[in-house]
N, C-alpha and C positions, 0 to 999 in steps of 0.2 A: 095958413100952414106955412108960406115962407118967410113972416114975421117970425113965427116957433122956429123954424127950422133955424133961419140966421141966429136967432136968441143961441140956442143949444152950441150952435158949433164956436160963437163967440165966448159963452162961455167954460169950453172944451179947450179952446186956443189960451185961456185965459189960465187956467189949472195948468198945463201943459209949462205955460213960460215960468209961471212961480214955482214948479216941479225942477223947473230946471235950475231957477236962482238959488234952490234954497239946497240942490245937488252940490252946486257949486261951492256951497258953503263949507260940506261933511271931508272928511280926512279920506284920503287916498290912498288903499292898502296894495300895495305894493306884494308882487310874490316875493319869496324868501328863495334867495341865490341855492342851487341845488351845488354840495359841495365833493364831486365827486373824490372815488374812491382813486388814489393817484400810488402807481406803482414804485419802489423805492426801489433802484438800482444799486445802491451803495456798499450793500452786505449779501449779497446775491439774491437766487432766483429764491422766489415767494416772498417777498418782502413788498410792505404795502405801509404808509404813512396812516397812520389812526388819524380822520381827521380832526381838524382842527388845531392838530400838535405839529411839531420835528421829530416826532417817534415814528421808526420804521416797524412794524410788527411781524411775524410770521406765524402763524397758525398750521400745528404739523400732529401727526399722531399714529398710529399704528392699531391694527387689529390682527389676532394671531386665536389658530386652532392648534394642539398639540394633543398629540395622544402618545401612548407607549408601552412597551410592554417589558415585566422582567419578573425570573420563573420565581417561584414559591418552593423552597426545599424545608418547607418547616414540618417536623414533625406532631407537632404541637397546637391545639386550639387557641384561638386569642380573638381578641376583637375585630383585627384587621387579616387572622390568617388565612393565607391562601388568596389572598387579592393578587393578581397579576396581572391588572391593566389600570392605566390611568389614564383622562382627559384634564382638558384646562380651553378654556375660552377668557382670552387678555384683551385691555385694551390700553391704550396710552395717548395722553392729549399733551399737548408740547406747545408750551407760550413762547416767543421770544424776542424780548422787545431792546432795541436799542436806538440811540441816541449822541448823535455827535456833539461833543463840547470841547472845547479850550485844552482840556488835559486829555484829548484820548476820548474812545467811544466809553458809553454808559451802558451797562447790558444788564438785563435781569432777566434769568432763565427760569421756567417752573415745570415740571413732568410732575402729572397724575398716575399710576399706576392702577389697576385695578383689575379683579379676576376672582373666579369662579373656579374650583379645581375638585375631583372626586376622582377616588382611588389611594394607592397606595402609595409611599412615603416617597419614592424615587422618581414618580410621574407627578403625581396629584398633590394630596395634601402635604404643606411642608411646617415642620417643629419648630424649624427656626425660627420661619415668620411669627408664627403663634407663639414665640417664648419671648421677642421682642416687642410685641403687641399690634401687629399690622395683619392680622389673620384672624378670622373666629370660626369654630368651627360649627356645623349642623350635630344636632345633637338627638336627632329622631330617630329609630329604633332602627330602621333599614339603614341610616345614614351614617351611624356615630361614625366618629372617625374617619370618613372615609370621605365626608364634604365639605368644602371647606370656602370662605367669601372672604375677601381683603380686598384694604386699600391699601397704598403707600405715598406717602411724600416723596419720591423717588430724588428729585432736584427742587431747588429754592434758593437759586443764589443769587448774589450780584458782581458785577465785576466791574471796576474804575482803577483806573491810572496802576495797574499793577495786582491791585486787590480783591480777593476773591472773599465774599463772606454769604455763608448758608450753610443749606445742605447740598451736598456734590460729594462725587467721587474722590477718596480718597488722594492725595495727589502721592503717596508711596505708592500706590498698583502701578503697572506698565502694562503687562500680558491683559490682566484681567478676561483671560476666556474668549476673547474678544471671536475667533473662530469658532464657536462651539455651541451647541444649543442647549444642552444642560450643564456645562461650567464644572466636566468630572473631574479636570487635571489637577495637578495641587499646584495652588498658588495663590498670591492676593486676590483677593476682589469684595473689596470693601466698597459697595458703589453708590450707596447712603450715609454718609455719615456729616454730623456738623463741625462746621471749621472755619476758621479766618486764615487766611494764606494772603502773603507776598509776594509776586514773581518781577524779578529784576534783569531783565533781558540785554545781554552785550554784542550781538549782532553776531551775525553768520549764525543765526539758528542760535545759539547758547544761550542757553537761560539756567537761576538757579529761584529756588522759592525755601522758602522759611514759612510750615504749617503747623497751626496749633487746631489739634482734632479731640475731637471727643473721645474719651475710653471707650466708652460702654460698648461701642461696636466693637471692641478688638478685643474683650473679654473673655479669655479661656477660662472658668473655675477652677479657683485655688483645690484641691484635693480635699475631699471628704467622706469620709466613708459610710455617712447617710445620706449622702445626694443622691437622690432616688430618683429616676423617671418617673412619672405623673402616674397617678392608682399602684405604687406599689408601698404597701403599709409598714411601717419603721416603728417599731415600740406603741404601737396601737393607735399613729397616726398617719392618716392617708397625705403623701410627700405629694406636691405640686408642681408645677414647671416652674412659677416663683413662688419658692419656700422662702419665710420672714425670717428664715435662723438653718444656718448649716454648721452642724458644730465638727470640728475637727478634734481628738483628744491630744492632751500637755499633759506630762508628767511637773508637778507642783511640790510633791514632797515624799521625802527620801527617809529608809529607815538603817543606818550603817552602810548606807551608800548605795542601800538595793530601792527602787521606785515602790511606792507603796500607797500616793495619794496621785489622783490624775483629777483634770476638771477640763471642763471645753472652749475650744475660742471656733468666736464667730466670724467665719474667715469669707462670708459673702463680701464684698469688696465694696468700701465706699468711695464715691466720688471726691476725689480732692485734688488731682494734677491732671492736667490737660497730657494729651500725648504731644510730645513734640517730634515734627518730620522735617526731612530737609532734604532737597532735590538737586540734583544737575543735569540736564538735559540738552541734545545736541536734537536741531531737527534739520535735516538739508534734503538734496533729491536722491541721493541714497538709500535713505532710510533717518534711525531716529537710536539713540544712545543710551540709557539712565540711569543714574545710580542712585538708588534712596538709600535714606538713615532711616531709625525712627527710635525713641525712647519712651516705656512706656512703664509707668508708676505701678507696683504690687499691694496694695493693702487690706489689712483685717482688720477684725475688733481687736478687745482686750477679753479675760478671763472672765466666763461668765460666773462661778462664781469659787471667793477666794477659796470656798471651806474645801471646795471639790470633794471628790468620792475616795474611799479608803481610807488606811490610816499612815501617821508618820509624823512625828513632833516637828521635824527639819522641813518647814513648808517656805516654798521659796516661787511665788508669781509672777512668771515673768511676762515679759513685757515685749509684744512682738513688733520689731520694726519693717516700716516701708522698705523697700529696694526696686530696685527700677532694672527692669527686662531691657533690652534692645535686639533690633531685628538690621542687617543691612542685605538690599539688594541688587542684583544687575540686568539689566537689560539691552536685548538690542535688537532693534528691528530690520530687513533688510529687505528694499523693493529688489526683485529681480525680473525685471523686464522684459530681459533677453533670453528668459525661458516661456513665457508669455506676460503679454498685457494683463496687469492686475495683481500678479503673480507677487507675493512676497514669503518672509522666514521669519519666524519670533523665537527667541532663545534666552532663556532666562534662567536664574538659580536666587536662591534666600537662604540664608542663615536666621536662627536667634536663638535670642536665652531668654527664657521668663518671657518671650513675644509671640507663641504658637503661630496667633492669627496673622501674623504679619509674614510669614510663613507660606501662609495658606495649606497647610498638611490636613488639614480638619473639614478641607473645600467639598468634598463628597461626600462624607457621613452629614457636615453639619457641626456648627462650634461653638454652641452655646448651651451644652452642657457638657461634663468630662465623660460619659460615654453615652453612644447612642446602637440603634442595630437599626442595619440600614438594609441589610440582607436578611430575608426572611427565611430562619432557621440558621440565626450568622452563630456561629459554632462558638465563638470569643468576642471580646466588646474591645475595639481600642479604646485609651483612654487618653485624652486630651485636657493637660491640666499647667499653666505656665509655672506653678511649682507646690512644693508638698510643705504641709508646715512639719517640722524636727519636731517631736513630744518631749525631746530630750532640755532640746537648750531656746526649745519654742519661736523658734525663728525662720523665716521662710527661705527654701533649697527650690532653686530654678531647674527646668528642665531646659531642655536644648531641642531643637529640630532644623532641620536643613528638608528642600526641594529644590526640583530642578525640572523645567518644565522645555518640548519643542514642540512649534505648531507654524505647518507650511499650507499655506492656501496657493493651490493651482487654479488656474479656469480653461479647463479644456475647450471651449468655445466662451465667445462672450456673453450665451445665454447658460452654460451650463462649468460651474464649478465646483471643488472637491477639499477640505482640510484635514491635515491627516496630523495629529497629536500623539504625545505620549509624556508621561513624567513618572518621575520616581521621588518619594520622599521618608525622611525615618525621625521618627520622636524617640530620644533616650532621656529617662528621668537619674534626678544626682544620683552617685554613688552611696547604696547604704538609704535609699528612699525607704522600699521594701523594707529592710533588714529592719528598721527604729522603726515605722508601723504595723510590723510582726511584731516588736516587743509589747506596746501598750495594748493590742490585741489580747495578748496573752491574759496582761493582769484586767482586761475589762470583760476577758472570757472567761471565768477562770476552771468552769466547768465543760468547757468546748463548747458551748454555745456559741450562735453565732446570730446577730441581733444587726449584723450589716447588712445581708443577702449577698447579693455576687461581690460588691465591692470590699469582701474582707481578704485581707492578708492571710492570713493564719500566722501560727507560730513555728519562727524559724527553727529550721532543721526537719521540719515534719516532712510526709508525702503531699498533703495538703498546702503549706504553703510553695513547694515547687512547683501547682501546679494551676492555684491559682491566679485568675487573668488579671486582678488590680495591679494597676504601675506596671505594667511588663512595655518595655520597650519594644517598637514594633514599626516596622516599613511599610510604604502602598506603593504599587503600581499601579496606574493605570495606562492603556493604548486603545485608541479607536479611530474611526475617521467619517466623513459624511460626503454625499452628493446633493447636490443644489441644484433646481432647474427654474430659472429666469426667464418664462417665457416675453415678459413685457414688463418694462423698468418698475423697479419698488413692488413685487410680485416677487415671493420666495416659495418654491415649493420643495420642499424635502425631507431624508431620512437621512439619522443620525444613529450609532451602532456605537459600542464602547464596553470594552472588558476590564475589571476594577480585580486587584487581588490584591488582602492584606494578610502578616503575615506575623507571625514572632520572630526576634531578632535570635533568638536564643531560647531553648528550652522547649517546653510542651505547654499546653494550657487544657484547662477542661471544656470540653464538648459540651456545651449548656443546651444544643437540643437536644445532642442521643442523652446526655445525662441530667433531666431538667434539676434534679432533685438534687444534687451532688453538694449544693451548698449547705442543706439542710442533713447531711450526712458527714462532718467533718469530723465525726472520731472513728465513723465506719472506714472512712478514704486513710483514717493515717493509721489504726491497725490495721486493714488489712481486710477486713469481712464488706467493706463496699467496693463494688470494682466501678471503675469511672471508666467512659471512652475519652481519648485526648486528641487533640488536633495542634496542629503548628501555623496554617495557613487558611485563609477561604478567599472565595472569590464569587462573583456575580457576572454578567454580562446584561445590559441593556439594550433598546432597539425604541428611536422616538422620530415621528413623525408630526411633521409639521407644514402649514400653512399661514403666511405671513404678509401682512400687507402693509406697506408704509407712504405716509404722504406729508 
């Protein structure tokens, strides 16, 4: 047995040492360096190095509840009447990555936007969104209209040595609503749109930038009087939020001088010049200064077709040219300290011609069609249109608008603050708009038919054309104000309140709730056997609460 025993452990010693030489032989894996996550101080607080790079990143975002309420005065059934409450659940994700080089930081920004909203037009669901294509709505029997899913591309930009290219904020806004929860004041706020911008900076805060932006956001529709809101039927077709043809009527041909052939131009607007903007801005401890430009290109089709409708040997096509709108504005912001910490004043005004949106007069109803009804049972429609095409000499006549906006945020403590707004603005369309689309009216009506709905003229001199709402020049007001309670930082909890009233500048207009029919009656309204009610002004009041959280 101690023969075996020695045998065994000698050959145990024996494996053991060749286990070992041939250990010695195999590669030695080594753990892999753990790279931790290292905090960037350089661009402030949350700023973190992506490892492996010199990019600092910040990861930021928001989530927000709103709901609100505003009354129902319609007389009238419809799809969405009598809604008088809205919700919305947001969220918002926020990249933002830069990088130090040789010329200056390197930054590219990107916000996701996204939300869920049901109800009515002033809380929930919005037209806007859905007629620019960032919105779809629920289409199910309990729901039509009244639910509504979107994303946005909200920001996507980059910025080096001066340059700004993406999508970002308008760089003409200043105000931009910036105190307000539902954005009722008039004024810019174009806070999507795509652009290349230069800013060239001369110290003590002055800087000026040169931007080339996109149209498409700043598009009021040229005037037409088939541009119909979505399900109201035009000559046996149901009209869409993008209609492929909005035709405006030209007179083409004359018989002894009197109009006698008309045909249509299609005046939906195509893409061909960039907007151009141009800025000077002063930023010190103060406050903050600005003045924008902006120019912005008008265009239609040609004649769709030469032979047009009626008769008249003297046919003459014309031929409608581009013109270019412009918008300027001012701004200026003022910290006031010494009525409390936080405390500032914003005061602002816009003029334009042919530039609505640059204006922002359209900011409450909405500006992406020439009229909308934003108040349910709204008595008249304003209309929002950068200009009307002439039937006469087929050429495009700009309107004109001015606003003027003030908005003062106080904090009565450091956990509880209050902004208190108000603005006034007025759209007048050319001289003689009405009067030359009363005329072609006349000869495309010639039985008093009426084949527009609400957006006809009538024929000058009647009771019916004094009292219809198309092209009528017209003013808003609005005033309201909000309280904010800040229990603990990047935590908003509040109610916002706000009274809107628009108005005619001049004249009456017909009451389109108490009188729904009235358009369908325009030989009753002008002898005399239809009685209409009229109205000169309406108004609304709002009330939206909200819950917001940011990190």
């Amino acid at each position: 047995m101690s023969v075996l025993k020695s045998a065994l452990l000698a050959s145990a010693a024996a494996f053991m040492a060749a286990g070992a030489a041939h250990a010695a032989d195999l590669p030695v894996n080594k753990a892999v360096p753990v790279e931790y996550v290292r905090v960037c101080g350089a661009y402030g607080a949350g700023f973190f190095y992506i490892p492996g790079t010199d990019t600092c990143l910040r990861i930021g975002g928001r989530a927000r509840f709103e709901g609100g309420y505003q009354p129902s005065y319609t007389r009238q059934s419809g799809t969405n009447s009598g809604d008088t409450s809205g919700y919305q659940g947001r969220l918002r994700i926020n990249l933002d990555a830069r990088t130090q080089t040789a010329y200056g930081t390197l930054r590219a920004f990107v916000r996701l936007d996204a939300g869920a909203r049901t109800g009515y037009s002033g809380v929930g669901t919005s037209g806007t969104q859905q007629r620019i294509g960032q919105a779809f709505p629920g289409l199910g029997i309990d729901q039509f209209g009244r639910d509504q899913q979107y994303v946005n591309v909200d920001k996507a930009f980059i910025q080096f040595a001066g340059l700004t290219a993406g999508r970002a904020s308008s760089f003409f806004d200043f105000y931009a609503h910036d105190f307000e929860f539902a954005g009722a004041t008039l004024g810019s706020d174009v806070f999507s749109t795509n652009l290349l911008a230069y800013t060239a900076t001369f110290g003590n805060g002055l800087s000026a930038t040169l931007s080339i932006e996109d149209p498409v956001f700043r598009r009021t529709p040229i005037f037409s009087p088939t541009n119909n809101p979505a399900g109201v039927t035009v000559n046996a077709s149901v009209a869409n939020f993008a209609q492929s043809n909005s035709p405006a009527p030209v007179f083409i041909g004359y018989t002894n001088g009197i109009p006698t052939r008309y045909s249509q131009v299609d005046v939906i607007q195509r893409e061909r010049m960039p907007d151009f903007v141009g800025v000077l801005r002063v930023d010190q401890a103060w406050g903050t200064a600005q003045l924008s430009a902006a120019a912005h290109e008008l265009n239609v089709g040609d004649v769709a077709n030469g032979a047009g409708t009626g008769t008249g040997s003297n046919v003459s096509i014309p031929h409608t040219n581009s013109v270019y709108g412009w918008a300027v504005q001012g701004g200026l912001k003022i910290n006031t300290p010494f009525i409390a910490p936080g405390d500032s004043l914003y005061l602002q005004g816009a003029y334009g011609n042919g530039a609505q949106m640059y204006t922002g007069y359209c900011a409450y109803t909405g500006c992406y069609t020439q009229s909308t009804q934003t108040i349910q049972g709204q008595k008249f429609n304003q209309y929002f249109a950068d200009a009307t095409l002439n039937p006469f000499t087929g050429q495009l006549e700009t309107s004109t608008s001015f606003t003027t906006t003030i908005s003062y945020l106080h904090y009565w403590t450091p956990e509880w603050r209050s902004a208190f707004f108000g603005s006034y603005g007025e759209q007048s369309f050319s001289n003689g708009a009405r009067l030359v689309q009363g005329a072609i009216f006349s000869l495309e009506n010639p039985n008093g038919t009426n084949a527009f709905g609400s957006n006809a003229v009538g024929v000058p001199g009647t009771r019916f054309y004094q009292l219809s709402q198309a092209l009528r020049d017209t003013y808003q007001f609005v005033a309201g104000g909000s309280i904010i309670w800040s229990p603990v930082k990047d935590l908003d909890i509040g109610v916002e309140a706000f009274y809107t009233q628009i108005g005619l500048k001049s004249g009456r207009a017909i009451d389109l709730d108490k009188s729904p029919t009235a358009y369908s009656n325009i030989s009753g309204i002008n002898n005399g056997t239809f009685a209409v009610a009229t109205a000169t002004k309406d108004s609304i009041s709002q009330v939206r609460f909200r819950v917001q959280r940011d990190f």
